[in-house]
Chimera marker file (.cmm) of the C-alpha trace (Angstrom):
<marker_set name="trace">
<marker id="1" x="0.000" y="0.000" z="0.000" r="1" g="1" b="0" radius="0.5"/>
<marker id="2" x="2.808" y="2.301" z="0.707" r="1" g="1" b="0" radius="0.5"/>
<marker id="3" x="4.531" y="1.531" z="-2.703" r="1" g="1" b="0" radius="0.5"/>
<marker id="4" x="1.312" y="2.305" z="-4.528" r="1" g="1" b="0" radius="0.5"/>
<marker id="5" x="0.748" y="5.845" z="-2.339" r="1" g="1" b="0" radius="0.5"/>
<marker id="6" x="4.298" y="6.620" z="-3.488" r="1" g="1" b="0" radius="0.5"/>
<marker id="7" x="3.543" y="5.796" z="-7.041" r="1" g="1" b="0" radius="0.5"/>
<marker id="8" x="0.427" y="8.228" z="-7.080" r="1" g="1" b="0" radius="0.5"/>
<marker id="9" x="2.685" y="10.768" z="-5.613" r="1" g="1" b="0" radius="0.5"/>
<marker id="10" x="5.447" y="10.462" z="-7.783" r="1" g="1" b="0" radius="0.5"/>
<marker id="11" x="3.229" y="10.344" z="-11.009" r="1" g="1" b="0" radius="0.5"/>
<marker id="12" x="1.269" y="13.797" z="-9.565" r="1" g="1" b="0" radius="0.5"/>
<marker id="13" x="4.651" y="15.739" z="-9.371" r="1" g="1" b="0" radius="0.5"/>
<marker id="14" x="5.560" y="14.968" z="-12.278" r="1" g="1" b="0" radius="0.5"/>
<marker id="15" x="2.801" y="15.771" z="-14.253" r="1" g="1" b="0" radius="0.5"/>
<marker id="16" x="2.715" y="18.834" z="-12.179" r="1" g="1" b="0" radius="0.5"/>
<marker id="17" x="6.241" y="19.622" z="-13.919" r="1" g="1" b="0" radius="0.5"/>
<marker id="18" x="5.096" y="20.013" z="-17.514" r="1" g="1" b="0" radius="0.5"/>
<marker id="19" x="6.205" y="22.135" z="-20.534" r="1" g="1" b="0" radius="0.5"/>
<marker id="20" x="3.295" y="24.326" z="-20.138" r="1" g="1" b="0" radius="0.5"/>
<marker id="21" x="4.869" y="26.648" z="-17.954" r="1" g="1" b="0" radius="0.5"/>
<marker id="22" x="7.380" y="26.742" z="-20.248" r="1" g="1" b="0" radius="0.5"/>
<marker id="23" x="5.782" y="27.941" z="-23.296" r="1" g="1" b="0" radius="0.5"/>
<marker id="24" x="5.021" y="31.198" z="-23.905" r="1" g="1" b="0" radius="0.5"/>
<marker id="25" x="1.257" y="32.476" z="-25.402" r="1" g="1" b="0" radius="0.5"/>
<marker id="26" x="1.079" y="34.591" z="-28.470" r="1" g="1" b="0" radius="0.5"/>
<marker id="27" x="-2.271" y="36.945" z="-28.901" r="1" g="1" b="0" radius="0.5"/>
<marker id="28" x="-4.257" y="34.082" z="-26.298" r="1" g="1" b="0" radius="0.5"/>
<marker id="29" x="-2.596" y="31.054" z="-28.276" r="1" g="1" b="0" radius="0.5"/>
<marker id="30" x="0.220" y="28.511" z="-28.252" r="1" g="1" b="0" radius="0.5"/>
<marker id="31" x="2.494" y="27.914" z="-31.513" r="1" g="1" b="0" radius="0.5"/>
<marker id="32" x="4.755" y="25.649" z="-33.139" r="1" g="1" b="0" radius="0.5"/>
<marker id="33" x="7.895" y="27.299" z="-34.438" r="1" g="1" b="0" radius="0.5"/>
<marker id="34" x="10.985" y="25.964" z="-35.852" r="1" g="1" b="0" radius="0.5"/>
<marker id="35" x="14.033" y="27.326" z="-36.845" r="1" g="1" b="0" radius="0.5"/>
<marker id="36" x="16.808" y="25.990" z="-39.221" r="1" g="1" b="0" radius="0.5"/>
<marker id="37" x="19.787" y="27.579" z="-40.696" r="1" g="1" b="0" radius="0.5"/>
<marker id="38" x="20.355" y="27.988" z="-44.655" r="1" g="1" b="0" radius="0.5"/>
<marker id="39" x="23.548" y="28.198" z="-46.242" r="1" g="1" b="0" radius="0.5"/>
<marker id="40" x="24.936" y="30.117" z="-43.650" r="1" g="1" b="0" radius="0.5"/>
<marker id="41" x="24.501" y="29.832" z="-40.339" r="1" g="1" b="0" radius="0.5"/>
<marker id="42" x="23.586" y="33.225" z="-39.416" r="1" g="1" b="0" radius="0.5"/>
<marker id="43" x="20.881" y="33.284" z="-42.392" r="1" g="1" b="0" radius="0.5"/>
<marker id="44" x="17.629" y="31.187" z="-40.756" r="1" g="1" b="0" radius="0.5"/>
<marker id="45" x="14.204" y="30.008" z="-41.809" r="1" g="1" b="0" radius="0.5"/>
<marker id="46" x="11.668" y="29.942" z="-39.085" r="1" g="1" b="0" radius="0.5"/>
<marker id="47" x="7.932" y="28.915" z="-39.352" r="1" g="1" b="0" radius="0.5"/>
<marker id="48" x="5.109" y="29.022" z="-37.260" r="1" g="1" b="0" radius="0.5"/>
<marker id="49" x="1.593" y="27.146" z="-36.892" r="1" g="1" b="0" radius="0.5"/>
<marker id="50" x="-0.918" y="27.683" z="-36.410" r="1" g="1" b="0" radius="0.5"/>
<marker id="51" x="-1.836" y="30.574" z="-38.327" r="1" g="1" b="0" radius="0.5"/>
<marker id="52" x="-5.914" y="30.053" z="-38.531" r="1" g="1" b="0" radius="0.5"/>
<marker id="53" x="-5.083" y="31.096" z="-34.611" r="1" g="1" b="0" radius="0.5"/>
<marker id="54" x="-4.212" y="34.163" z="-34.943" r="1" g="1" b="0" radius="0.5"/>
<marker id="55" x="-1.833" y="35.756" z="-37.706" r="1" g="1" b="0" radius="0.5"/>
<marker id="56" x="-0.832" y="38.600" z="-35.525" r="1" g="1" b="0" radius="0.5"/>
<marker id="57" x="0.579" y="35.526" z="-32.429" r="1" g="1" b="0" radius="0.5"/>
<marker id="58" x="1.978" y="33.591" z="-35.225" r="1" g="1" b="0" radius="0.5"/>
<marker id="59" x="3.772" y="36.287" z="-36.310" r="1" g="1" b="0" radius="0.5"/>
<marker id="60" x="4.927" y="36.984" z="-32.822" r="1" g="1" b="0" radius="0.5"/>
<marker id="61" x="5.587" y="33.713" z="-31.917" r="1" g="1" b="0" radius="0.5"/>
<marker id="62" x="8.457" y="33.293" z="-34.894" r="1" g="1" b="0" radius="0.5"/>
<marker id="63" x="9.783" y="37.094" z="-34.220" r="1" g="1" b="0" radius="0.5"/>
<marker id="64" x="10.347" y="35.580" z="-30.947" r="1" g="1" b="0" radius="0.5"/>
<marker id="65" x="12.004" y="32.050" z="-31.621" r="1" g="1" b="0" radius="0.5"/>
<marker id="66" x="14.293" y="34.050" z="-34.499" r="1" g="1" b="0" radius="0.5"/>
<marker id="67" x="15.207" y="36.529" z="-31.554" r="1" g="1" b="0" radius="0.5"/>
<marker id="68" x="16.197" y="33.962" z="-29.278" r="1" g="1" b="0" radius="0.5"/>
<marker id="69" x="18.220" y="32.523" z="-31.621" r="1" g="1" b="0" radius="0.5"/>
<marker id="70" x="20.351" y="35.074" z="-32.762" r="1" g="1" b="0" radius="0.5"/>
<marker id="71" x="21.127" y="36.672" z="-29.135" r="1" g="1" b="0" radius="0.5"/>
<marker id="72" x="22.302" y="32.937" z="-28.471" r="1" g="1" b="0" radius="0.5"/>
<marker id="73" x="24.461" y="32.039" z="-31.109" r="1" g="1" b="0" radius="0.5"/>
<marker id="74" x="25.450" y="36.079" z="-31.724" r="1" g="1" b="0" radius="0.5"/>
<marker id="75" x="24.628" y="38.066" z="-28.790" r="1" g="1" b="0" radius="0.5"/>
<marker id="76" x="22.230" y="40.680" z="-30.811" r="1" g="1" b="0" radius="0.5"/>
<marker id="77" x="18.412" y="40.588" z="-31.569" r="1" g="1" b="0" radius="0.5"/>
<marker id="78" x="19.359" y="42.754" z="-34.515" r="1" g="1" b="0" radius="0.5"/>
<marker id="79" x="17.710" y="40.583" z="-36.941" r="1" g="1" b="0" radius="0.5"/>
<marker id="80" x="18.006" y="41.500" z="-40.563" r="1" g="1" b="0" radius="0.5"/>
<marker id="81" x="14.447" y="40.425" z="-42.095" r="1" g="1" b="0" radius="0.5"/>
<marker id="82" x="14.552" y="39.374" z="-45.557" r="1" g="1" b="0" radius="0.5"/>
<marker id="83" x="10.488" y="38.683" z="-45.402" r="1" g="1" b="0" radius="0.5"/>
<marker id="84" x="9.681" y="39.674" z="-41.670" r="1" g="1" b="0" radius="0.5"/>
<marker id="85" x="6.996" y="39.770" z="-39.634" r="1" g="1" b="0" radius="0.5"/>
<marker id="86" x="6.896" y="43.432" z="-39.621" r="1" g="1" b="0" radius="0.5"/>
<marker id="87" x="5.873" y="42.947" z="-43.583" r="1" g="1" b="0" radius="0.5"/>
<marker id="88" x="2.672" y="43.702" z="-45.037" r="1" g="1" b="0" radius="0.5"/>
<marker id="89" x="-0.035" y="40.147" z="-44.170" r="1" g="1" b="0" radius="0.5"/>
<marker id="90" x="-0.776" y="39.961" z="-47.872" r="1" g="1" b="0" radius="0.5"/>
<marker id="91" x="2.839" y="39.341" z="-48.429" r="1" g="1" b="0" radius="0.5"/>
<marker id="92" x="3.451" y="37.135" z="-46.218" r="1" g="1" b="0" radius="0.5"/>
<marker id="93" x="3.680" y="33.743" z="-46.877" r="1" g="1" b="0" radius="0.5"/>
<marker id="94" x="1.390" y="30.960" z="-45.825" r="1" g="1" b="0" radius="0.5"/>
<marker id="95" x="0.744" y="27.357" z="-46.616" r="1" g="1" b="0" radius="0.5"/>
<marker id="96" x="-0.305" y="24.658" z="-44.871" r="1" g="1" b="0" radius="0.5"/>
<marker id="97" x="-1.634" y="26.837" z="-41.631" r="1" g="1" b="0" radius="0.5"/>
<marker id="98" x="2.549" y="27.449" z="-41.518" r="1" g="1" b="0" radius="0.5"/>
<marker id="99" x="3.766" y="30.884" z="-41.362" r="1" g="1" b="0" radius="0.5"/>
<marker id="100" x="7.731" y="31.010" z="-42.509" r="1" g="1" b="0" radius="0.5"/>
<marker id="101" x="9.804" y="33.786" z="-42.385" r="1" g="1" b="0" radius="0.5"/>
<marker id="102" x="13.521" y="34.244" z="-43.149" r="1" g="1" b="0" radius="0.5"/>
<marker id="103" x="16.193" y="36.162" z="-42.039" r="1" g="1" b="0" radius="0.5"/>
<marker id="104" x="19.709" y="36.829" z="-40.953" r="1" g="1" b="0" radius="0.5"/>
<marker id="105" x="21.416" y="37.470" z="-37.556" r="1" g="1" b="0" radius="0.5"/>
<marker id="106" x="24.108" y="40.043" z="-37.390" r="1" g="1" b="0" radius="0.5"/>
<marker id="107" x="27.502" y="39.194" z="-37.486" r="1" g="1" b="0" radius="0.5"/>
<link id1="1" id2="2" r="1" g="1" b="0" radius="0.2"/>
<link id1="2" id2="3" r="1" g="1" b="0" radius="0.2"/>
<link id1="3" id2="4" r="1" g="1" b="0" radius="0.2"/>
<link id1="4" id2="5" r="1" g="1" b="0" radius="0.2"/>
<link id1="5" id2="6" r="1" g="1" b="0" radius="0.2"/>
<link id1="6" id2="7" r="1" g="1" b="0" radius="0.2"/>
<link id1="7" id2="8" r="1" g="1" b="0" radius="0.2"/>
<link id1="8" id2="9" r="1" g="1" b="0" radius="0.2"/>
<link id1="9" id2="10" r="1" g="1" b="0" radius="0.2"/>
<link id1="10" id2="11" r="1" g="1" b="0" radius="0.2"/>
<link id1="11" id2="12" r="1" g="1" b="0" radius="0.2"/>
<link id1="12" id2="13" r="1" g="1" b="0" radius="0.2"/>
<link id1="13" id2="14" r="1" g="1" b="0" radius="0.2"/>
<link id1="14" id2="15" r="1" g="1" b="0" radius="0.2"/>
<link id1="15" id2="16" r="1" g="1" b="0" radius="0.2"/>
<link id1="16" id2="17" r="1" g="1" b="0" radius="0.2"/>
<link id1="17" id2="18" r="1" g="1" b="0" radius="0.2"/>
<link id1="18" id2="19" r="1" g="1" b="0" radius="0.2"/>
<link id1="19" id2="20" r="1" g="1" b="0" radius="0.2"/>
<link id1="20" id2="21" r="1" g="1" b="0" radius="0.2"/>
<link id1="21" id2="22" r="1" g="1" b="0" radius="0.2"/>
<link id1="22" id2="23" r="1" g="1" b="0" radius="0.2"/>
<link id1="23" id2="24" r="1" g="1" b="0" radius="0.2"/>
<link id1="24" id2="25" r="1" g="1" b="0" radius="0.2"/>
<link id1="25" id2="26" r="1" g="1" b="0" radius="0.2"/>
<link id1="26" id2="27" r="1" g="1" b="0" radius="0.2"/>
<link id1="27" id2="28" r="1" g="1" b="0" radius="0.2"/>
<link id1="28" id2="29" r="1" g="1" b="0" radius="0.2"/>
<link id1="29" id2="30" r="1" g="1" b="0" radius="0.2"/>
<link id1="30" id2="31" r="1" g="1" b="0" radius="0.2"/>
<link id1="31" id2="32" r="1" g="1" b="0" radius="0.2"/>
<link id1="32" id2="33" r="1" g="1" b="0" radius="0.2"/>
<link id1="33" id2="34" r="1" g="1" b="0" radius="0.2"/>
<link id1="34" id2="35" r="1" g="1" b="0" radius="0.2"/>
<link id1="35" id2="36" r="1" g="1" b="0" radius="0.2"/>
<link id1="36" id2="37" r="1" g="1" b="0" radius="0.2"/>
<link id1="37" id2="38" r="1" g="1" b="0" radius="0.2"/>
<link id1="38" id2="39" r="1" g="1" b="0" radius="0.2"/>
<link id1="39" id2="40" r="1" g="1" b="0" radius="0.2"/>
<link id1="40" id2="41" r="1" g="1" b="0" radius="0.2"/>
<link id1="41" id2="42" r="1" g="1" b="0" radius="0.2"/>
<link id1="42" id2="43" r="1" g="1" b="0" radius="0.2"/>
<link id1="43" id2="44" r="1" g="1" b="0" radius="0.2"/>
<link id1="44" id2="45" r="1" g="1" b="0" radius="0.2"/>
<link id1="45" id2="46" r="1" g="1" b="0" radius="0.2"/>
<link id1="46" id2="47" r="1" g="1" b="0" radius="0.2"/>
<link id1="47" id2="48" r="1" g="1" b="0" radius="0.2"/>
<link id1="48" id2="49" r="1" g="1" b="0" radius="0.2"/>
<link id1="49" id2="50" r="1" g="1" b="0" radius="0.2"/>
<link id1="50" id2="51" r="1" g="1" b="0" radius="0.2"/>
<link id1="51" id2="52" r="1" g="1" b="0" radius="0.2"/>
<link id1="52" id2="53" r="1" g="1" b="0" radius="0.2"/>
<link id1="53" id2="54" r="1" g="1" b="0" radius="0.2"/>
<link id1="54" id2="55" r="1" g="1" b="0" radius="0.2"/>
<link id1="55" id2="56" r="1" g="1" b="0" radius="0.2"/>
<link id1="56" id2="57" r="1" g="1" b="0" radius="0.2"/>
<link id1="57" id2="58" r="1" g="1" b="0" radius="0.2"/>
<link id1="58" id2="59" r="1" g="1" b="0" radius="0.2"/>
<link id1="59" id2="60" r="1" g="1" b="0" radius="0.2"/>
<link id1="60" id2="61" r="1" g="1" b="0" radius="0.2"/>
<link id1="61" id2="62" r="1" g="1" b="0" radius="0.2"/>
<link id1="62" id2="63" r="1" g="1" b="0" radius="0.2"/>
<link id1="63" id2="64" r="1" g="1" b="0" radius="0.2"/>
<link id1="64" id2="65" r="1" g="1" b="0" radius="0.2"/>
<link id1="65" id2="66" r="1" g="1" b="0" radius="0.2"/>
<link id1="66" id2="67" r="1" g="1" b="0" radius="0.2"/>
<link id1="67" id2="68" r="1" g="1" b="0" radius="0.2"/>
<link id1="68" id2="69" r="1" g="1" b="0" radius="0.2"/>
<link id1="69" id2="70" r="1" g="1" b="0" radius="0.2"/>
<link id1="70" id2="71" r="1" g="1" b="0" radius="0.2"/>
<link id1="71" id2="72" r="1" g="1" b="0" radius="0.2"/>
<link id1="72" id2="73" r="1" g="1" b="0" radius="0.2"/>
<link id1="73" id2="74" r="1" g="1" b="0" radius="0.2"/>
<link id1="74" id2="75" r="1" g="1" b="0" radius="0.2"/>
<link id1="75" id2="76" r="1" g="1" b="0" radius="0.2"/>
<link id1="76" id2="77" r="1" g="1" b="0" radius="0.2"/>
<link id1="77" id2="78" r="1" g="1" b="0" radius="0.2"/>
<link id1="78" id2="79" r="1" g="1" b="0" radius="0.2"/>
<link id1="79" id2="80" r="1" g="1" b="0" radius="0.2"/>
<link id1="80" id2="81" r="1" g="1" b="0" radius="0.2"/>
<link id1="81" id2="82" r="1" g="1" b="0" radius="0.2"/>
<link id1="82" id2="83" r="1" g="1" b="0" radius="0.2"/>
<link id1="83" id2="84" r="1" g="1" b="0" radius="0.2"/>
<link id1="84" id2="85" r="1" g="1" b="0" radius="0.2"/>
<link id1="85" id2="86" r="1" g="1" b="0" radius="0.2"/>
<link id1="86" id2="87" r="1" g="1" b="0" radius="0.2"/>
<link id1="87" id2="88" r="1" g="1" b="0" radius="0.2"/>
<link id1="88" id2="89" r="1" g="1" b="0" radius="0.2"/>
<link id1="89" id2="90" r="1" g="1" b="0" radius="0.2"/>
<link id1="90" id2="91" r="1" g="1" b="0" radius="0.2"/>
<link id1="91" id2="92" r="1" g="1" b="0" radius="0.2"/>
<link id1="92" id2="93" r="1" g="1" b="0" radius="0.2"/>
<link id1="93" id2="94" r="1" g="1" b="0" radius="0.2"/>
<link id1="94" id2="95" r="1" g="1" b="0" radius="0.2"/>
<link id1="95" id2="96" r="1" g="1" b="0" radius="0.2"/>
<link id1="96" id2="97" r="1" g="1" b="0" radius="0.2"/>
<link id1="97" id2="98" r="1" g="1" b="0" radius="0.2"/>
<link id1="98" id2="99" r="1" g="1" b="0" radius="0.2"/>
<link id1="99" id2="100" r="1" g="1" b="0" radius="0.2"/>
<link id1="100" id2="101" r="1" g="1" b="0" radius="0.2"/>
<link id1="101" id2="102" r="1" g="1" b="0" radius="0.2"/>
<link id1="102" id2="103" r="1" g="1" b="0" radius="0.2"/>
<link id1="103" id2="104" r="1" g="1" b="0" radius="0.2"/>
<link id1="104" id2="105" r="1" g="1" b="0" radius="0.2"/>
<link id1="105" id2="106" r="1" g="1" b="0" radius="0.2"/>
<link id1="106" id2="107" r="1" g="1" b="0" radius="0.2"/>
</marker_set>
């Protein structure tokens, strides 16, 4: 009986130590980014999804993974947008619910 309390107990704090807290909302919503290097390293693709959430958070959300990743790797959030999240919606692209965007980190 003891071994099975300590089982419950065990299983309850860890659930209670989920990613949730770690992620970070955009306009009311969670998103999927990824970001991958091009030919260069400092030169990046990143995506988010979903977009039928909210354009504006998906947006956001992949300003925000790009900017983490350059003041990592290069110590600036000085990112150099080649189609940025700052452009105009109607430009931006968007397939598959997946918002990418591109860029480069200063060297």
């Amino acid at each position: 009986m003891k071994n099975y309390i300590c089982l419950i107990l065990a299983a309850g704090i860890i659930a209670g130590c989920s990613s949730d807290a770690d992620e970070i909302r955009f306009d009311g919503h969670f998103y999927r980014t990824r970001l991958s290097d091009l030919d260069e390293r400092h030169k990046f693709q990143v995506t988010a999804r979903p977009v039928s959430a909210s354009l504006l958070g998906a947006k956001e959300a992949a300003r925000y993974e790009a900017t983490v990743y350059c003041v990592n790797e290069y110590g600036s959030s000085a990112i150099q947008w080649v189609v940025g999240p700052d452009d105009p919606d109607e430009t931006l692209p968007i397939s598959d619910d997946t918002l990418t965007l591109e860029g480069a980190c200063p060297l």
